[in-house]
C-alpha positions as CSV (number, residue, x, y, z in Angstrom):
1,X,92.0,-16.9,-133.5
2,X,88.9,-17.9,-135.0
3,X,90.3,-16.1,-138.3
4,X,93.3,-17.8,-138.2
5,X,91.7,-21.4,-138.1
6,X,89.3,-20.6,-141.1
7,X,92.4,-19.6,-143.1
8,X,94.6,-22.6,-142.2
9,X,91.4,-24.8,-143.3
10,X,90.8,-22.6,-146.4
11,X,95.1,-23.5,-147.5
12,X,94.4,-27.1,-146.0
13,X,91.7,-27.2,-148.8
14,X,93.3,-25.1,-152.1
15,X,96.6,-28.0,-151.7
16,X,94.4,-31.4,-151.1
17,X,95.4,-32.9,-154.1
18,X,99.3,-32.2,-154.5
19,X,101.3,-33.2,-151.3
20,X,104.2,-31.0,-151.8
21,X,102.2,-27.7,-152.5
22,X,100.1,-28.2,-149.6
23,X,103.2,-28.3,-147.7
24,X,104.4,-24.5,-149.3
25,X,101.1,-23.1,-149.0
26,X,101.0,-24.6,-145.2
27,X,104.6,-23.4,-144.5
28,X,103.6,-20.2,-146.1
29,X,100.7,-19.5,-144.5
30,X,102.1,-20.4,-140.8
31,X,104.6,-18.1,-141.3
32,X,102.8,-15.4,-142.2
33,X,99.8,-15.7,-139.7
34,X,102.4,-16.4,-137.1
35,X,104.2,-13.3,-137.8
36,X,100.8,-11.4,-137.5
37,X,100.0,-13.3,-134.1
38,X,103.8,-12.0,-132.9
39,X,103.0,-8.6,-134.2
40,X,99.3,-8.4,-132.5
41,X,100.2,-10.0,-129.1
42,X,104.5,-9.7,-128.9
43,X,106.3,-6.6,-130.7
44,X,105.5,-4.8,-133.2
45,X,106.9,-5.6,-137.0
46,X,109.1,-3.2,-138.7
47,X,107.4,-0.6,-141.1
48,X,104.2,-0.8,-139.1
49,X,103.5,2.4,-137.8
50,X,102.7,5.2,-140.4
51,X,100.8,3.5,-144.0
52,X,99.7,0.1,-141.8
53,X,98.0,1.7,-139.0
54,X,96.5,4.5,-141.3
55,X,94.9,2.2,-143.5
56,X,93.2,-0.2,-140.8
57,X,92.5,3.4,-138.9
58,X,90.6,5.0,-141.6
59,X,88.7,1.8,-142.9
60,X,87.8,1.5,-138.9
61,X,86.3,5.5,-139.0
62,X,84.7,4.8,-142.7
63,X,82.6,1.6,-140.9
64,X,81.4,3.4,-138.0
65,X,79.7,5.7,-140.6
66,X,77.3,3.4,-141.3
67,X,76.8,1.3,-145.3
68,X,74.8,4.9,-145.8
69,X,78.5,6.4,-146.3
70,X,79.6,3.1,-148.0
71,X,79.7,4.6,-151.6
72,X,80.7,8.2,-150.6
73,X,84.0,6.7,-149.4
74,X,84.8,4.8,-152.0
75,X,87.7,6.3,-153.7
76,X,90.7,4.4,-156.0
77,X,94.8,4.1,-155.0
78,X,96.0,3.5,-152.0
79,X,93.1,4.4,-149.7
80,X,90.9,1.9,-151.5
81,X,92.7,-0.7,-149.5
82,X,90.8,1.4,-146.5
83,X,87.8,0.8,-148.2
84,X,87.9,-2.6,-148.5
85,X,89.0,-2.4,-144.6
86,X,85.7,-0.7,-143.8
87,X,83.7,-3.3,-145.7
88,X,85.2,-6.2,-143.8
89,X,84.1,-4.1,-140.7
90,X,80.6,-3.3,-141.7
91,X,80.2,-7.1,-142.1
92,X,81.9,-8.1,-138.8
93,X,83.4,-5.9,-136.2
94,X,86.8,-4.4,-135.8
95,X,89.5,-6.8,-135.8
96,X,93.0,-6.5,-137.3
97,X,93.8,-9.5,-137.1
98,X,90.9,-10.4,-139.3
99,X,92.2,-8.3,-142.0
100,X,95.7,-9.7,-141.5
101,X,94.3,-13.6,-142.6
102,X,93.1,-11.8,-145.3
103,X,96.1,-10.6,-146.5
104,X,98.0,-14.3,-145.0
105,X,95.5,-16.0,-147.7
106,X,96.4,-13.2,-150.6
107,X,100.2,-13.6,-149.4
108,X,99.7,-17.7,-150.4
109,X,97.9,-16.8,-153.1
110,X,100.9,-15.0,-154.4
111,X,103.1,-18.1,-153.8
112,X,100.7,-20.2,-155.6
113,X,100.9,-17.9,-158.9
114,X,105.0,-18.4,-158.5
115,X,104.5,-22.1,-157.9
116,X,101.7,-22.3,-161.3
117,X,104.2,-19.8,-163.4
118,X,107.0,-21.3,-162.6
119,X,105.3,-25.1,-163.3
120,X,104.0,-23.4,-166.6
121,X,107.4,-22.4,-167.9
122,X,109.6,-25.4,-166.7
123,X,108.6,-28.2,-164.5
124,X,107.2,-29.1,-161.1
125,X,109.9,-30.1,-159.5
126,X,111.6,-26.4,-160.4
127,X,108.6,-25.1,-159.2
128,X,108.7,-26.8,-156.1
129,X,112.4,-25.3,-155.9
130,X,111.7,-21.5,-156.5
131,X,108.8,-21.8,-154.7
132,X,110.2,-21.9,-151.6
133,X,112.1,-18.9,-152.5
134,X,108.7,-17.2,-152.3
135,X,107.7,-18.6,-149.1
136,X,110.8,-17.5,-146.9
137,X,111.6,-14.0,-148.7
138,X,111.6,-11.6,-145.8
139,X,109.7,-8.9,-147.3
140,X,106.7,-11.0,-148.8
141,X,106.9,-12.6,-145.0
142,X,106.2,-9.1,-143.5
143,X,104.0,-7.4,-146.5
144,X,101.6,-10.6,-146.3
145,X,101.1,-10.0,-142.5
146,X,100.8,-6.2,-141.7
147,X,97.8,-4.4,-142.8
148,X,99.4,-2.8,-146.5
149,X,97.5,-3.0,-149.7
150,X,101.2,-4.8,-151.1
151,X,99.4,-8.1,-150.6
152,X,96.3,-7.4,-152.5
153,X,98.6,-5.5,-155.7
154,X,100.7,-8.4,-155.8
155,X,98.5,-10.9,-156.0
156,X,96.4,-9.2,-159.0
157,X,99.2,-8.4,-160.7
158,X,101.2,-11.8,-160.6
159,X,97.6,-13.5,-161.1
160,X,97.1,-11.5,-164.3
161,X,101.0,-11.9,-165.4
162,X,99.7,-15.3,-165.4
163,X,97.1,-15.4,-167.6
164,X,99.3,-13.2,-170.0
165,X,102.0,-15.6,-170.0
166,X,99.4,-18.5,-171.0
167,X,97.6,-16.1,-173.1
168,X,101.4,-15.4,-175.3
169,X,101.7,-19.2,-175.6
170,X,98.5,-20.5,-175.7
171,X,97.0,-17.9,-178.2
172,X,93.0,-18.4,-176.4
173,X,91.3,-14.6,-175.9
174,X,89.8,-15.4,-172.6
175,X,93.9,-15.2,-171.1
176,X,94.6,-12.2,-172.7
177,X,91.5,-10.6,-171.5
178,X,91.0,-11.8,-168.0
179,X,94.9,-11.1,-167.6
180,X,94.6,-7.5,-168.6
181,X,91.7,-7.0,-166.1
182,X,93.5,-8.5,-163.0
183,X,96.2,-6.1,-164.2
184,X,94.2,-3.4,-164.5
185,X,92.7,-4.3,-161.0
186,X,95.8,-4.4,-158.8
187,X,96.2,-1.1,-160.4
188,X,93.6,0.2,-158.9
189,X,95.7,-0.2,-155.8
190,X,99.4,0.8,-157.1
191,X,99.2,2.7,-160.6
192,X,102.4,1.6,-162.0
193,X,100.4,-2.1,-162.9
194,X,99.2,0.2,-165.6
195,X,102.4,1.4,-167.2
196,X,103.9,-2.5,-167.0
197,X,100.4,-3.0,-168.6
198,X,100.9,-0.7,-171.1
199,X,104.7,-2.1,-172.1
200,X,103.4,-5.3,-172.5
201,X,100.9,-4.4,-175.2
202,X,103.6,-1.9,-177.2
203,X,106.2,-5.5,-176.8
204,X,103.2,-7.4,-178.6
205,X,102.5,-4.3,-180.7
206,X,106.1,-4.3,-182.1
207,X,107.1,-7.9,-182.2
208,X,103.4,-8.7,-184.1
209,X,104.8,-6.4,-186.7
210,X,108.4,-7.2,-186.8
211,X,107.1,-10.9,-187.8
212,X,104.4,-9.7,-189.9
213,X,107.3,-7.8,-192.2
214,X,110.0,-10.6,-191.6
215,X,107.5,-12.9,-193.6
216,X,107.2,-10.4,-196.5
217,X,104.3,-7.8,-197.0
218,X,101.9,-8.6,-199.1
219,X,97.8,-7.2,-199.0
220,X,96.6,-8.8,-196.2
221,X,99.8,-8.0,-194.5
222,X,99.3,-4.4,-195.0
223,X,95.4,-4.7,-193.8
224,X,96.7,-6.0,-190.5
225,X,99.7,-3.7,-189.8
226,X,97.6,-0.6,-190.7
227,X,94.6,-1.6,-188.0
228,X,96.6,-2.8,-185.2
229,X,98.8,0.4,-185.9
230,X,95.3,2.3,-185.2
231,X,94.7,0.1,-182.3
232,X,97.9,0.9,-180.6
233,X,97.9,4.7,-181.6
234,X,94.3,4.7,-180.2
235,X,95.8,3.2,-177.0
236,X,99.0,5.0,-176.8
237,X,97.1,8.6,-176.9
238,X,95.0,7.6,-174.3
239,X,97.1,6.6,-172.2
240,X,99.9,9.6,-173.4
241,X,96.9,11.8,-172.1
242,X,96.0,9.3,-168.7
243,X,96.9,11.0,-165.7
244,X,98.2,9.3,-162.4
245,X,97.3,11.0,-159.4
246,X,98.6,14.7,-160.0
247,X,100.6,13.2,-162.7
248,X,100.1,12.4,-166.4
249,X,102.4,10.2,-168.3
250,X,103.3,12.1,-170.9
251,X,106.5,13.0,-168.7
252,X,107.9,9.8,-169.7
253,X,107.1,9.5,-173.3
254,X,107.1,13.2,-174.4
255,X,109.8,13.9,-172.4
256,X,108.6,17.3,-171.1
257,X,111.1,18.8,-169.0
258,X,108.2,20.7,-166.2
259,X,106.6,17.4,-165.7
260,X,110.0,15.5,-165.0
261,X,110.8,17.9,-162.4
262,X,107.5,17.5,-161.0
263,X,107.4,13.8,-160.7
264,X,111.3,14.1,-159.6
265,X,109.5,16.1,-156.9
266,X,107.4,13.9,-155.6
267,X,109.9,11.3,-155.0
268,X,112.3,13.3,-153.3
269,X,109.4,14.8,-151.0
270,X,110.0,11.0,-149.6
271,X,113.2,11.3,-149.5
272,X,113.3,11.6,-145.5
273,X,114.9,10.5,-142.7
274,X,118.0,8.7,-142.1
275,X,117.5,6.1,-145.4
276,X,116.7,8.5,-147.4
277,X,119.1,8.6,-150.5
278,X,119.9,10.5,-153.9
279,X,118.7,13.6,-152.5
280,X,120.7,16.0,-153.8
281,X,120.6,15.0,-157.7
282,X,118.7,17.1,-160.4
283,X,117.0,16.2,-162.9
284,X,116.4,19.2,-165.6
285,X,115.3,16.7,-168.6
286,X,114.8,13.3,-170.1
287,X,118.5,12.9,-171.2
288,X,119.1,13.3,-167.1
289,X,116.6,10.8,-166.2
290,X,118.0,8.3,-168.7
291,X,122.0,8.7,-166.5
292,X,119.9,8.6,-163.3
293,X,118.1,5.5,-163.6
294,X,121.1,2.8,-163.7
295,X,122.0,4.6,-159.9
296,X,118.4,4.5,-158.8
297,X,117.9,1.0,-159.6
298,X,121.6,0.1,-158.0
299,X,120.2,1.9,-154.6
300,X,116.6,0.4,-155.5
301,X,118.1,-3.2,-154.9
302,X,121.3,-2.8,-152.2
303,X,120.4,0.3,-149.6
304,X,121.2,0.6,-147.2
305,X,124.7,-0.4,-148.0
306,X,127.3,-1.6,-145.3
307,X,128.3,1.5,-143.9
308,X,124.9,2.7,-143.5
309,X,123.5,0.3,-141.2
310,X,122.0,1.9,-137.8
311,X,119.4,-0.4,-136.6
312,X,118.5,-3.4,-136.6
313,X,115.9,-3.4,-139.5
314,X,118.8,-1.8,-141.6
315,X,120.4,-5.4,-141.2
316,X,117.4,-7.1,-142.6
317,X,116.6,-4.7,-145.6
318,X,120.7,-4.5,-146.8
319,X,120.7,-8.8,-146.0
320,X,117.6,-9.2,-148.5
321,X,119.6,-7.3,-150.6
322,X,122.0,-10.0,-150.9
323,X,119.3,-12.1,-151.9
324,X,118.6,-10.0,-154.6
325,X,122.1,-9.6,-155.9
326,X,122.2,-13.9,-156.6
327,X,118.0,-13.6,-157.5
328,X,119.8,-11.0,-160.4
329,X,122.7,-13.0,-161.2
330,X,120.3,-16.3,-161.8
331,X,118.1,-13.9,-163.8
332,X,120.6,-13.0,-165.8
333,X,122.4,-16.6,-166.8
334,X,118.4,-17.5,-167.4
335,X,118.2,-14.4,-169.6
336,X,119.2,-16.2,-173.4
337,X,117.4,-19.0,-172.7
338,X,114.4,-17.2,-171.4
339,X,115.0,-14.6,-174.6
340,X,115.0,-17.9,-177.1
341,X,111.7,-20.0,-175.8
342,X,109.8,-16.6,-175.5
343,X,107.3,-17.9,-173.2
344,X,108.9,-15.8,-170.5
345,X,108.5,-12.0,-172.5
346,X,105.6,-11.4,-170.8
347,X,107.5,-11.7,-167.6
348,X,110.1,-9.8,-169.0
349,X,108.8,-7.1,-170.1
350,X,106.6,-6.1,-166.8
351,X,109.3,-7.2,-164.6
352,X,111.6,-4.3,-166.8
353,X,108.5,-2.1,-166.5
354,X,108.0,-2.7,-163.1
355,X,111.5,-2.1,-161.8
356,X,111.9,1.5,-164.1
357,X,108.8,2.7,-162.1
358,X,109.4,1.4,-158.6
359,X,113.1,2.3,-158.3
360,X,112.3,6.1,-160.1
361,X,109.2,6.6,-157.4
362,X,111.5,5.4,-154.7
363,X,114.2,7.7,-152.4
364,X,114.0,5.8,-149.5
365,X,115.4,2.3,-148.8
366,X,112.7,1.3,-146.1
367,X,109.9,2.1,-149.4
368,X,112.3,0.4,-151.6
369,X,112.1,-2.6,-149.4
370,X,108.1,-2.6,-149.6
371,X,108.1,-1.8,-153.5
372,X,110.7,-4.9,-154.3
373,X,108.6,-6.7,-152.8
374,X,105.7,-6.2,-155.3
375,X,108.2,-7.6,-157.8
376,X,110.0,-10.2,-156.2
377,X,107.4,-12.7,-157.3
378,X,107.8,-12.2,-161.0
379,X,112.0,-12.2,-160.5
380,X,111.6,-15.7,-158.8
381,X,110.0,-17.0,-161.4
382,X,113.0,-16.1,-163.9
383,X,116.0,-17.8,-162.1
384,X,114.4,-21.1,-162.5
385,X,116.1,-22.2,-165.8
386,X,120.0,-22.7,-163.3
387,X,117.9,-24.7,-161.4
388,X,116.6,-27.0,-164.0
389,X,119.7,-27.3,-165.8
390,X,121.2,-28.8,-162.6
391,X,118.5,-31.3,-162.8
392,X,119.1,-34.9,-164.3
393,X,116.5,-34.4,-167.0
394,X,115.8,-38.1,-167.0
395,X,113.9,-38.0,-163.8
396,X,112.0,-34.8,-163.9
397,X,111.9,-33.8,-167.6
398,X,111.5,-30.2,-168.4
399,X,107.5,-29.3,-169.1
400,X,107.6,-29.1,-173.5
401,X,106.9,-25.0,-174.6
402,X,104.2,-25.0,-176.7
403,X,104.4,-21.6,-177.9
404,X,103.1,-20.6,-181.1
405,X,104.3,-17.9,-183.6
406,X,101.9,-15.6,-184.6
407,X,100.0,-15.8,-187.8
């Protein structure tokens, strides 16, 4: 309980000087501790069993080893989450719940990046609005509580989309480069931050270009094209040649039908039990991928449909998926206006990115539910615009864009 207090204090502290935040980070955080207390000393959460216990059980076996084994552990993906576990041990003792605040503090972190996006691209007072989105969703509810690395992957990756989204407007290095590293650090935990990474710098790549030649070519013009074009090639073959885990990403940009299959695989190897779905498609080539995807991301969103429910988690995963459904719709009435200030292609770009990957690596609606919830941060932040159009501008005027056009 001790841990519990500390956090409260710590949120108590990060809202002192705005009211109304201090009241979503409180909210926030009681919910998510309190869940962990119901967990620990009522009933067990769903999806608590298999990934949540392994990774507090092997950071637990890792710290009785001793700090002599501290570095032979260490290792990158999921298990590093275990290692960070066993750190938290060495220092303290065993305690679950400890590690749960830790995530309950990462989990208001995440809503704080929503409310500080959201404030950034419209107003406050939207902020405040979508904000609260954040701090109910089911999903980022449970996967700020139980012991999954989701909390500490989101957090890095919505801290960095951040930075990015300053860096596009503001123009200042220091965004674009300590964006790119909390990118490249929640991949570290999840691999797909790296290929939303990488979409973001071909977007900038192609767009720099497309304005450069729009203004008319000239020497200097020429210069600049022909060195960021060895930039990007530099960066593209690199990461053409990157391997994740067993896999390399060339299956998605050479479109080599034997590493397809592979990957295709994979995600049907957790395809199991009774959510599984999409089991019994091929995939034999890119062309098949492409035709795939739309149904993936359709299951990715709604499973387990109506006529699929079982159990009584089925009713909460398919009744977020409602929530999605209107989280989609406002995303999409935002879409031209988010398309026409630009500030938001950041966002868009690694939301797209991040939604290919996650629906393609997932055949099961209970890892679907975890994996949306990695992203449901950055798609509340895009519904805002319905919400500020509804607003009488004379009382809360809309924060002023201040992008610039590159030069």
């Amino acid at each position: 309980m001790t841990a519990v207090l500390c956090g409260l204090l710590i949120v108590l502290w990060i809202g002192r000087n705005n009211p109304p935040l201090q009241l979503l980070l409180l909210c926030a955080f009681i919910l998510r501790a309190g869940a962990g207390l119901a967990h620990i000393y009522l009933f067990p959460l769903p999806d608590t069993e298999l990934d949540a216990t392994t990774f507090e059980k092997n950071g637990w076996q890792w710290a009785l080893q001793g700090w002599s084994y501290a570095a032979h552990n260490f290792t990158l993906g999921a298990f590093f989450y275990s290692w960070i576990v066993s750190i938290v041990y060495l220092i303290t003792d065993r305690s679950p719940l400890l590690i749960q605040v830790i995530n309950n503090l990462l989990a208001v972190g995440i809503v704080l990046n929503v409310f500080k996006l959201s404030r950034y691209l419209y107003s406050e007072h939207v902020a405040r609005k979508v904000t609260w989105i954040a701090v109910l969703m089911p999903s980022m509810i449970l996967y700020g509580t139980t012991t999954h690395r989701e909390a500490f992957f989101t957090f890095f990756f919505t801290l960095g989309c951040y930075h990015l989204v300053k860096w596009y407007n503001e123009r200042s290095l220091i965004y674009f480069v300590s964006g790119s590293v909390f990118v490249i650090f929640s991949a570290i935990f999840h691999y797909a931050a790296i290929f939303c990474l990488g979409a973001f710098y071909a977007g900038i790549y192609f767009t720099y270009n497309y304005r450069i030649i729009k203004r008319g070519m000239n020497f200097l013009s020429f210069v600049s094209i022909t060195l960021n074009s060895l930039v990007f090639f530099a960066l593209f073959f690199a990461i053409y040649n990157f391997e994740i885990g067993a896999y390399s990403i060339s299956f998605i940009l050479g479109g080599d039908s034997d590493a397809i299959k592979s990957i295709v695989q994979e995600s049907l190897s957790h395809a199991e039990g009774r959510l599984a779905y999409l089991q019994d498609f091929e995939v034999n080539g890119l062309g098949d991928l492409l035709i795939l995807t739309p149904l993936r991301i359709v299951y990715f969103f709604f499973s387990p449909f109506i006529w699929n429910l079982q159990a009584v988690s089925d009713i909460l995963i398919s009744g977020e998926g409602i929530v999605y459904f209107i989280i989609i719709i406002l995303i999409f009435r935002s879409l031209i206006f988010n398309c026409s200030k630009k500030s938001s292609f950041p966002l868009l770009v690694m939301l797209a990115a991040a939604i290919f990957i996650f629906s393609f690596g997932s055949s099961n609606s209970g890892t679907a539910f975890r994996h949306k919830a990695k992203i449901a941060p950055l798609m509340i932040c895009l519904i805002a615009y319905p919400l500020r159009s509804n607003h009488k501008a004379k009382n809360h005027p809309a924060r002023p864009f201040t992008a610039r056009r590159l030069k």
